[in-house]
N, C-alpha and C positions, 0 to 999 in steps of 0.2 A: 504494500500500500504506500502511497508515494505521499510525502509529508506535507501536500497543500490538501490533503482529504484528511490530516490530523490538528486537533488542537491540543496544543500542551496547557496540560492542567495541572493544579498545586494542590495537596493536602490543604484543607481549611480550619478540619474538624473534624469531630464526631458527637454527633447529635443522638437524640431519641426520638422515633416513629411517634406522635402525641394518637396515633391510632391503633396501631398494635402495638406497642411499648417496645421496637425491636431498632437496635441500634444501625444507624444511618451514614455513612462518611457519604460527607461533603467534598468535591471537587471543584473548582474555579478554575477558569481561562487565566492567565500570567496577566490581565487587564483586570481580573472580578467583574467582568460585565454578563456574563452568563455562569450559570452554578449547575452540576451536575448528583442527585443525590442516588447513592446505590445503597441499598439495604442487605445489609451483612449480619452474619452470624454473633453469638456472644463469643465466642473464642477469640474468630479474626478481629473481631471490636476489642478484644484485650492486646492483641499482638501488635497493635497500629496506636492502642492509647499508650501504651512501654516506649514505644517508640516516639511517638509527637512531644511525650512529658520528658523526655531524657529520662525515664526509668533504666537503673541498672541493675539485671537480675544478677544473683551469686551463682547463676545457674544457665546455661543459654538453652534458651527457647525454640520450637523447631525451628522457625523464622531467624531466629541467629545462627542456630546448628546449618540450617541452609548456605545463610553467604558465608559460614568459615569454609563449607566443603567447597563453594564455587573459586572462594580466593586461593583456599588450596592448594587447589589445583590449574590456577591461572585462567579459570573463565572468568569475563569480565561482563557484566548486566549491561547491555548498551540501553535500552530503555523497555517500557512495558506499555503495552497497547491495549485498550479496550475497544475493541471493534465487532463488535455485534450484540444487539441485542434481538431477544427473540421472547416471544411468552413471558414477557415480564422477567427476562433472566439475564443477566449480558455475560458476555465472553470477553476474555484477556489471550494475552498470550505474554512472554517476555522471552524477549529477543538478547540471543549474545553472543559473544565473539569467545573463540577459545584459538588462539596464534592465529587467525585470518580467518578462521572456519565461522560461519552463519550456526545459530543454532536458535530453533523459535520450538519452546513447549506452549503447551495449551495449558489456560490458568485459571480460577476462579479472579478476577478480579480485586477483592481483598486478597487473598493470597499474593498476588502480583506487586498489587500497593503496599504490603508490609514486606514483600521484599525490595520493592523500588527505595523505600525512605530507608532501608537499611543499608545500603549499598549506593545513597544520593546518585540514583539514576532516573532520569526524567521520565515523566507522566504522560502520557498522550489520549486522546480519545479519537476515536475518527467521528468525522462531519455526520455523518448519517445515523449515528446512535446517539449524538445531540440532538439530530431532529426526530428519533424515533421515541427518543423519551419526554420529548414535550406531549406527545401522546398517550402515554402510559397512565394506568389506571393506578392511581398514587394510593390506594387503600385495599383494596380488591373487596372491600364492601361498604355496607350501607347505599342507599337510594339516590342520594342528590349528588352525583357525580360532579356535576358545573361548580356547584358550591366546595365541594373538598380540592378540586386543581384550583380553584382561585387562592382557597387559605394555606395551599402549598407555595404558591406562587408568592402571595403576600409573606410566608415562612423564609426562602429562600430568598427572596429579595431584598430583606431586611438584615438578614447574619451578619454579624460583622463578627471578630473572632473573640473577644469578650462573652460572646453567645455561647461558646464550648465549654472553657471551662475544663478541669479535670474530671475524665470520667470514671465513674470507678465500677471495680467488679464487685 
C-alpha cells in the first residue's frame, strides 16, 4: 500500500466505551484534526497503559518479551498498519526489515500498537478504514443510532489529553 493511501496516527489515549464499559484507544492524525477510536481488549488496554504511563515492570511482559526477541535478533519494526476494516473488526499488520529482507505478519491492531510504542515505530492507518469507520455502528445497540454517532462524535471531538488520565487495571 503506497503511503498517500496512509495517515500517520499518534497514540492519544485510552478511554472507556460510556456504552459497554470496554476500553477504547484513541488514534489522531500528526495534525489532531481527525480521531480514530478502536475498541480493544482489557489485557491489550493494560499492555498500551505500561506503556503511554512509562510503567516499568520487574518483569517483561509479552509485548516486551516480543521486541527483546525482535532486537535480538536484528529485526527492526519499520512501522504498523491498520488497513482494513470489516464487520466492525479492523486488521493490522507490522511491517519489518531483518538485513534488507521485507517481512509483514498479520496483527490485531492493539497488539501492533503496543508493539509500535515499544519499539517508537510509526503508526499508520490507511484512507479507506478512516472512511469506513465514520460508518461504523459505534454501540452495536440500542434504537437511536443518529443520536449515539453524534455523542460519539461530540466525545471525540472534544478529547484533549487531560481526558485520559491514568488508566488503571
Amino acid at each position: 500500500m503506497s503511503n498517500d493511501h496512509l495517515v500517520q496516527m499518534k497514540v492519544t489515549g485510552l478511554t472507556i466505551d460510556p456504552f459497554t464499559s470496554m476500553p477504547i484507544i484513541i488514534l489522531k492524525d500528526m495534525e489532531e484534526k481527525s480521531a480514530l477510536p478502536i475498541w480493544i481488549g482489557l489485557i491489550e488496554a493494560s499492555a498500551i497503559a505500561t506503556e503511554l504511563e512509562h510503567i516499568k515492570l520487574t518483569r517483561p511482559m509479552t509485548h516486551d518479551l516480543l521486541r527483546n526477541i525482535l532486537n535480538s535478533v536484528g529485526i527492526k519494526v519499520e512501522r504498523v498498519v491498520v488497513h482494513d476494516l470489516s464487520d466492525n473488526t479492523f486488521f493490522a499488520r507490522v511491517e519489518m526489515d531483518l538485513n534488507g529482507k521485507k517481512i509483514e505478519m498479520d496483527a490485531r491492531p492493539s497488539d501492533a500498537i503496543a508493539i509500535a510504542l515499544r519499539v517508537k515505530s510509526p503508526i499508520f492507518v490507511a484512507r479507506k478504514v478512516m472512511e469506513k469507520s465514520r460508518k461504523i455502528d459505534l454501540t452495536k445497540e440500542g434504537t437511536d443510532e443518529q443520536s449515539r454517532k453524534q455523542k460519539w462524535t461530540e466525545i471525540l471531538e472534544n478529547l484533549s489529553p487531560e481526558d485520559f488520565g491514568k488508566y488503571k487495571m
